[in-house]
N, C-alpha and C positions, 0 to 999 in steps of 0.2 A: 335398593328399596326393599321393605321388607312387604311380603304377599302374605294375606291367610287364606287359607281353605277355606272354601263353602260351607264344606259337605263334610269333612273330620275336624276344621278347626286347626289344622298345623301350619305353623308359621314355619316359610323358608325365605332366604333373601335369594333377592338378583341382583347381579350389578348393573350397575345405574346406565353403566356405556351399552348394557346389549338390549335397555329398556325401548320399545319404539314409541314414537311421538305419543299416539294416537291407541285406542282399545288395540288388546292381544290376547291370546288363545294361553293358557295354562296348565299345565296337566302337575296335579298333586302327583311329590314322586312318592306318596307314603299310600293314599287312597288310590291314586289314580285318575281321581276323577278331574275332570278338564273344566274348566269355567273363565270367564271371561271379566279380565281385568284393564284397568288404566290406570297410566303412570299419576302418584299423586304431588300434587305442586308444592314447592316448599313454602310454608306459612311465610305471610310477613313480618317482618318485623312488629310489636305491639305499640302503639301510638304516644305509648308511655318513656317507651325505651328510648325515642328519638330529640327526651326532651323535652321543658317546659313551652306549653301551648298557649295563644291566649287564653284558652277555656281552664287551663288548668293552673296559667299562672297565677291567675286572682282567686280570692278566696270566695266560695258561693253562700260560704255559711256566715254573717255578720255576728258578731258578740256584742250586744246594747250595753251602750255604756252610760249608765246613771249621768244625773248633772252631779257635776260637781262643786265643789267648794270655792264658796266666794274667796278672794285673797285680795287682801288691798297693801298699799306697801307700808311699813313697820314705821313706826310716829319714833320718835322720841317721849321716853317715859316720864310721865307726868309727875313732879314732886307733891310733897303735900303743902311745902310756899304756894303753891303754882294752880293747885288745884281751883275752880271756880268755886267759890264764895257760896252761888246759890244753890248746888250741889248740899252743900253743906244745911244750908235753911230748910232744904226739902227731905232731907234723911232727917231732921229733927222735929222737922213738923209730921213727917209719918210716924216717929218712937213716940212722939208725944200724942196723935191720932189714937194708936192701942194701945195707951195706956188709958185712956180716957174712955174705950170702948170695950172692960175687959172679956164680955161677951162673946166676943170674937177673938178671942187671944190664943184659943184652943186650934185655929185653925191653919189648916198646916202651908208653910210660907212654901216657895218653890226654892229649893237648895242653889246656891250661888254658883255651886260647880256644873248644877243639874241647865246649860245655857240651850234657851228656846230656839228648837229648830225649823226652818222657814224654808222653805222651797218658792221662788222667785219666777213665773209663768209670765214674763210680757216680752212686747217687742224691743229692738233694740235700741232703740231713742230712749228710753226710758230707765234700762236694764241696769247702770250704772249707779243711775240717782236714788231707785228702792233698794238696791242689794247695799248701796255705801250706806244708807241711812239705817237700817237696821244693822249692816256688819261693826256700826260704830256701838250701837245701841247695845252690845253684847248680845245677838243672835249668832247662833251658826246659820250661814247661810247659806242655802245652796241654787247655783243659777241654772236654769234649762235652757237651752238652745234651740232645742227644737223637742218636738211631741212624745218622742223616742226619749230622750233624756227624762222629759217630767217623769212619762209613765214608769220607769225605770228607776228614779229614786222613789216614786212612792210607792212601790211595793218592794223594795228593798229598806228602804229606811222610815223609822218610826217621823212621822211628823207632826208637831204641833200648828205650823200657819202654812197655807197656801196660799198666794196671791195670785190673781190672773190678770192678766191685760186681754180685751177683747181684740187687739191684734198680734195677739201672740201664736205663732207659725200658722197662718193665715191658708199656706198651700196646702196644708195638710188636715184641716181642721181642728188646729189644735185646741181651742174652746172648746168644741163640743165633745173631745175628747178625756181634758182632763178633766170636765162637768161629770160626764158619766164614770170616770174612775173614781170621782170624790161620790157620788150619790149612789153606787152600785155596796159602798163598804154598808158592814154591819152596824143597826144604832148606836151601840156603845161605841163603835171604832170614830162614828162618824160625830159623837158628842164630844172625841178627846181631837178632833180634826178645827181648826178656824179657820174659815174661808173666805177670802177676801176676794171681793171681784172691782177691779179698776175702769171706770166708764166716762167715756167723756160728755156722754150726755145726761146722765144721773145724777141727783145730789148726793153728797157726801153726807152720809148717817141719815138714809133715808130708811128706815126700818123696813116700811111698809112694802118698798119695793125687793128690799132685803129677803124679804121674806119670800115675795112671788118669783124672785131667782133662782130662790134656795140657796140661799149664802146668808155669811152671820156680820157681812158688813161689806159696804159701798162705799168707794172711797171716788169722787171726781178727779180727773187728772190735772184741773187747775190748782187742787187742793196737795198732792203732789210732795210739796218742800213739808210741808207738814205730816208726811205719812205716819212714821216713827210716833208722834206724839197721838192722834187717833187712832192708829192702833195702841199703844200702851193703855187709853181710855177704854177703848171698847172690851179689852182679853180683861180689864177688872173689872167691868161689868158684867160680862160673862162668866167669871167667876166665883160672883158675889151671886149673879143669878142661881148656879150649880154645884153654891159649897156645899149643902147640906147634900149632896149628891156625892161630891168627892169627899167630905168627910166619913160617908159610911162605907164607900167603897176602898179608904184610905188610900185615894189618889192626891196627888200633888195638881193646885191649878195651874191651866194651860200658862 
């Protein structure tokens, strides 16, 4: 073992065989001076060395992982034989709409590449029948599982609609969660936001209540199979209400 001096500071060794149990007497062979040492224990092994622990085999730090993208499975591509008829009546009857209104002609359309991003907050009974109904509709869609996902894509990704179900991650409070993520943003962030809240005791398109929720539409859950078609109503009311707003700002409507 190696010894230091007290009193000058000189290190000398001893061997380990002539070391005794217990404190012993010293005498520096360079000062002289005698002082009183014990033998010291050899370190343990470090707790690391011995191999993964449970504390160390899991990880403590979690990485939140955004919701992610709805995916439904790949159709067969639709010919233009094949295509529905009324599809047809309703793209003609809107060309023919502005041209009759040329007023509004200036106003600028949402690009077709530019596809409305939706973020999908309910429980799981549900979860299927909204995300298929707009994934059909051409939104991107994206589903949250739980409170940690919602809040997770919406502060990572831009979003045009959020929908909530009031039993959506229930243990966690996730209502009241993603309410105050959507209400906490900036006016302007939260003008280019549509918030959709889903209720089973509310009627659908009740404004008034709309408004003391603070959300921009009520949708009833008997109403439901219909989602897709009230909202496409309400985002062009909402849009007609705020062109003059996105035309000066040169935004594109929700």
């Amino acid at each position: 073992m190696i010894i230091a001096c007290q009193s000058c500071a000189s290190r000398f060794r001893v061997d380990d065989a002539k070391v005794p149990a217990g404190s012993f007497q010293v005498t520096c062979p360079k000062c002289k001076t005698t002082f009183t040492s014990r033998p010291v224990s050899q370190p343990e092994p470090a707790a690391l060395g011995l191999g993964k622990t449970p504390a160390t085999a899991d990880c403590r730090v979690e990485h939140p992982t955004p919701a992610p993208l709805f995916k439904t499975a790949i159709a067969a591509p639709v010919t233009a034989a094949a295509a529905s008829p009324l599809n047809s009546v309703n793209d003609l009857a809107a060309a023919l709409n502005r041209l009759l209104r040329p007023e509004q002609s200036h106003i600028a359309l949402r690009p077709a590449w530019d596809r409305r991003r939706v973020l999908v907050c309910t429980g799981e009974k549900y979860r299927e029948l909204v995300a298929g109904q707009l994934n059909d509709g051409g939104c991107e869609v994206f589903v949250a599982a739980d409170i940690q996902q919602a809040v997770e894509r919406m502060r990572e990704s831009r979003l045009d609609v959020v929908i909530l179900d009031q039993d959506f991650d229930p243990a966690d409070q996730g209502v009241a969660f993603v309410t105050r993520e959507v209400n906490v943003r900036r006016p302007a962030d939260r003008r280019r936001l549509f918030f959709v809240l889903l209720s089973s005791s509310k009627r659908t398109l009740d404004a008034h209540t709309a408004f003391l929720q603070n959300v921009n539409l009520i949708i009833n859950l008997n109403d439901l199979p219909e989602l897709a078609t009230i909202l496409e109503r309400s985002l062009r009311e909402y849009n007609d209400l705020y062109r003059d707003f996105f035309i000066s700002l040169n935004l594109n409507p929700l």
